[in-house]
N, C-alpha and C positions, 0 to 999 in steps of 0.2 A: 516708138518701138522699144520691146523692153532688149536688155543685155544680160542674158540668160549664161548662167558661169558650170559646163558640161564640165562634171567633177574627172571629166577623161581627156578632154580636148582644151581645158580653159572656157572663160567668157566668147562667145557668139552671138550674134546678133538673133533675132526671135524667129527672122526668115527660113534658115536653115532648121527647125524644131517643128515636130509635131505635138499636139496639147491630147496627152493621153488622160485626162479626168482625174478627178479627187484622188488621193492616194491614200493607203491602208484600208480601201474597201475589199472585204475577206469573203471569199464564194461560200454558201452556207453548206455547212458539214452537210445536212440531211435534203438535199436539194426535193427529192420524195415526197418529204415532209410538209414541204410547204404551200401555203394556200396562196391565191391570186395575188389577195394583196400586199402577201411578206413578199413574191416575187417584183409588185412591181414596186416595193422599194427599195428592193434590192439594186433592180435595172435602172430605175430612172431618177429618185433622190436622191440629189447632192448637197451639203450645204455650200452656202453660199455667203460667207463670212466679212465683213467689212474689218479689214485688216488679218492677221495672220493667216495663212490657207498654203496645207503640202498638198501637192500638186504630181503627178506624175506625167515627164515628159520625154522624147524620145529624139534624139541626135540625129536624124535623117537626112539630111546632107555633110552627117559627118562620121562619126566615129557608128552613126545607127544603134547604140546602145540605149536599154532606157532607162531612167534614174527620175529617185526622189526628190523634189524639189522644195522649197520653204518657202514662200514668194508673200509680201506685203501686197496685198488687193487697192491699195490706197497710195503709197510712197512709190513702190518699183515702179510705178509707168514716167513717173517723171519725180523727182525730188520733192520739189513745192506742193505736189500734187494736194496732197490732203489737205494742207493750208489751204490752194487756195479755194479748193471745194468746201471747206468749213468758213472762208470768209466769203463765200459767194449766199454758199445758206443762213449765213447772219444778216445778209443783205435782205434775203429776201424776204426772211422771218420780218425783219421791221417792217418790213412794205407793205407786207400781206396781212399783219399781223395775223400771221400762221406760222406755228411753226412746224415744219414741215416732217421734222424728224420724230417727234414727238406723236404730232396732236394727228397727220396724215398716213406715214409710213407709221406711225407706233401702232393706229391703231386698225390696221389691215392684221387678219390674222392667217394662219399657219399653212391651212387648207385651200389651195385653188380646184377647180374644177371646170371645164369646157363643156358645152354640149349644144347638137343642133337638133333642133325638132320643126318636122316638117307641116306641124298641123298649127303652125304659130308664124312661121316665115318660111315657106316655102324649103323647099331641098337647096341647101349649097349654103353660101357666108351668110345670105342675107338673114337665118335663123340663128348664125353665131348669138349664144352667151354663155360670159365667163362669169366664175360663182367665186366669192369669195365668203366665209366666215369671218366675219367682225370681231375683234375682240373691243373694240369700243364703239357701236353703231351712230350714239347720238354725237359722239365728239366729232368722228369722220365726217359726217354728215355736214356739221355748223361748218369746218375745216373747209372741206371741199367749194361748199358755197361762198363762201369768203375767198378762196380762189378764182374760184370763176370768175369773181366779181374783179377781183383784182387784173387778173389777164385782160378781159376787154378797157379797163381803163388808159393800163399800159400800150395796148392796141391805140385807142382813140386817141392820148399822149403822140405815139409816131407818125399819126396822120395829118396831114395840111390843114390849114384853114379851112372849114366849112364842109370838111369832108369826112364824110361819116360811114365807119366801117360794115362791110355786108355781111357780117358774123354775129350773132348774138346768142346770148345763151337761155332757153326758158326754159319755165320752171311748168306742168300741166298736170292737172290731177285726175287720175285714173285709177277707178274705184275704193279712192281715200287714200292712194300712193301716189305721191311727190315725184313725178318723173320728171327729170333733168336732164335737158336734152343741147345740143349745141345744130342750132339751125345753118344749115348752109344747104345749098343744093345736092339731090340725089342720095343723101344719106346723111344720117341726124345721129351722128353718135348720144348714146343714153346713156344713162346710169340713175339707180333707184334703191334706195335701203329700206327693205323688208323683212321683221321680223329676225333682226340681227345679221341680215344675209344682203351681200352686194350685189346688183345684179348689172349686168355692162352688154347691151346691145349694139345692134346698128341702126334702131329705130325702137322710138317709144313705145308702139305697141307689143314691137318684140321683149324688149325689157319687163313693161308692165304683164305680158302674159306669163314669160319664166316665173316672176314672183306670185302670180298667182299660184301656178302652179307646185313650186318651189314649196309653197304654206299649203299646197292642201294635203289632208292626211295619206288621201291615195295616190301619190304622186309618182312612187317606183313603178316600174315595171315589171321588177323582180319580184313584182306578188301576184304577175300575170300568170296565169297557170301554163296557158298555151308557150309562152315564154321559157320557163322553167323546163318543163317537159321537152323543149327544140333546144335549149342550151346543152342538157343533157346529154340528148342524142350527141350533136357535135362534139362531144368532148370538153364541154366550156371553153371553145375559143374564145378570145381577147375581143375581136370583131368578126363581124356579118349583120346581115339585113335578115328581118324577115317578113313575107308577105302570107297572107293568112288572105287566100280568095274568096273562101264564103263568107266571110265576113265584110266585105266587101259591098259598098249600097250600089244598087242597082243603077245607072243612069243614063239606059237608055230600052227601048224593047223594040224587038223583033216582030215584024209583021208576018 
């Protein structure tokens, strides 16, 4: 738990505080002005810093005041903290010979993205994928597999004699991409690097279709005309659905 010091009431324990977000983020002068996605990173970007980060938080079972805070991301939660998360990642670098900070987290890039499409995995999670930009595709790539490789070893390491784990991780190739997928029943988590871009399903096919689709040129929807012209109308809402019925195939007739 951290010991948060309310520059009105003294140090408090973190139960009493509410976590009001990144602090010196400034509402934009010309709110009019701005387009979708200056709003949404206005709204929803924060960073996210490994050590130093002000913080704005709010004394709610106490003095109810809010104030700026300075907080180490790394040390505040316990002393050792960083140590001994820097001596658990030198463990594992040797083991895996990965290193994680580097060659795995260095080379995931800036931009995420989520999306579900219903003509690849049906409506709801099972069409979930998340998109990541690369800034080093092939490093991540070799990284990751060397991981894998490493987790089921350590697996088979805690297991008894003669007994052999029901997890494994394959590798199957779908249309000249490498889909990676981790077997267990009801759901096969993926993952596939495409054209500099990560793709992370709940199942290989869903993975290897995002990336198809992800690389072909007419991929947006936002060069759908019908699209365009209904966004429009609405105002460019953030969300909605649209059904377009004539367009729609016929699948059954009427006697």
């Amino acid at each position: 738990m951290l010991l948060i010091r309310c520059p009105y009431c003294g140090p408090r324990p973190e139960i009493e505080f509410a976590y009001g977000g990144e602090a010196h983020i400034a509402r934009p002068q010309s709110p009019a002005l701005l387009d979708d996605d200056q709003w949404a990173e206005f709204l929803f970007l924060r960073s996210n810093p490994k050590g130093v980060h002000c913080e704005r938080w709010r004394h709610l079972h106490g003095c109810a005041r809010f104030f700026n805070a300075i907080r180490d991301t790394l040390s505040d939660v316990q002393p050792q903290a960083a140590d001994q998360v820097n001596e658990m990642l030198k463990a594992l670098n040797q083991q895996s010979e990965v290193d994680i900070e580097k060659d795995l987290i260095g080379s995931l890039g800036d931009e995420w993205a989520y999306f579900t499409d219903p003509a690849i995995g049906g409506r709801g999670i099972a069409s979930l994928t998340v998109v990541n930009h690369l800034k080093d595709p092939a490093t991540f790539e070799r990284s990751m597999v060397k991981m894998q490789d490493f987790v089921l070893q350590q697996i088979e390491q805690q297991m008894g004699p003669g007994q052999k784990p029901q997890i494994h991780f394959q590798t199957v190739k779908i249309d000249g991409m490498n889909i990676h997928y981790l077997a267990v029943p009801l759901i096969s988590p993926s993952w596939v690097v495409h054209d500099g871009m990560l793709y992370v399903a709940g199942f290989p096919q869903v993975a290897a279709a995002a990336a198809r689709r992800g690389a072909s040129a007419e991929n947006s929807i936002r060069k759908n005309a019908a699209f365009v012209a209904m966004h429009e109308r609405l105002g460019r809402p953030a969300d909605y659905a649209q059904l377009s019925l004539p367009t729609l195939p016929v699948v059954w007739n009427t006697v």
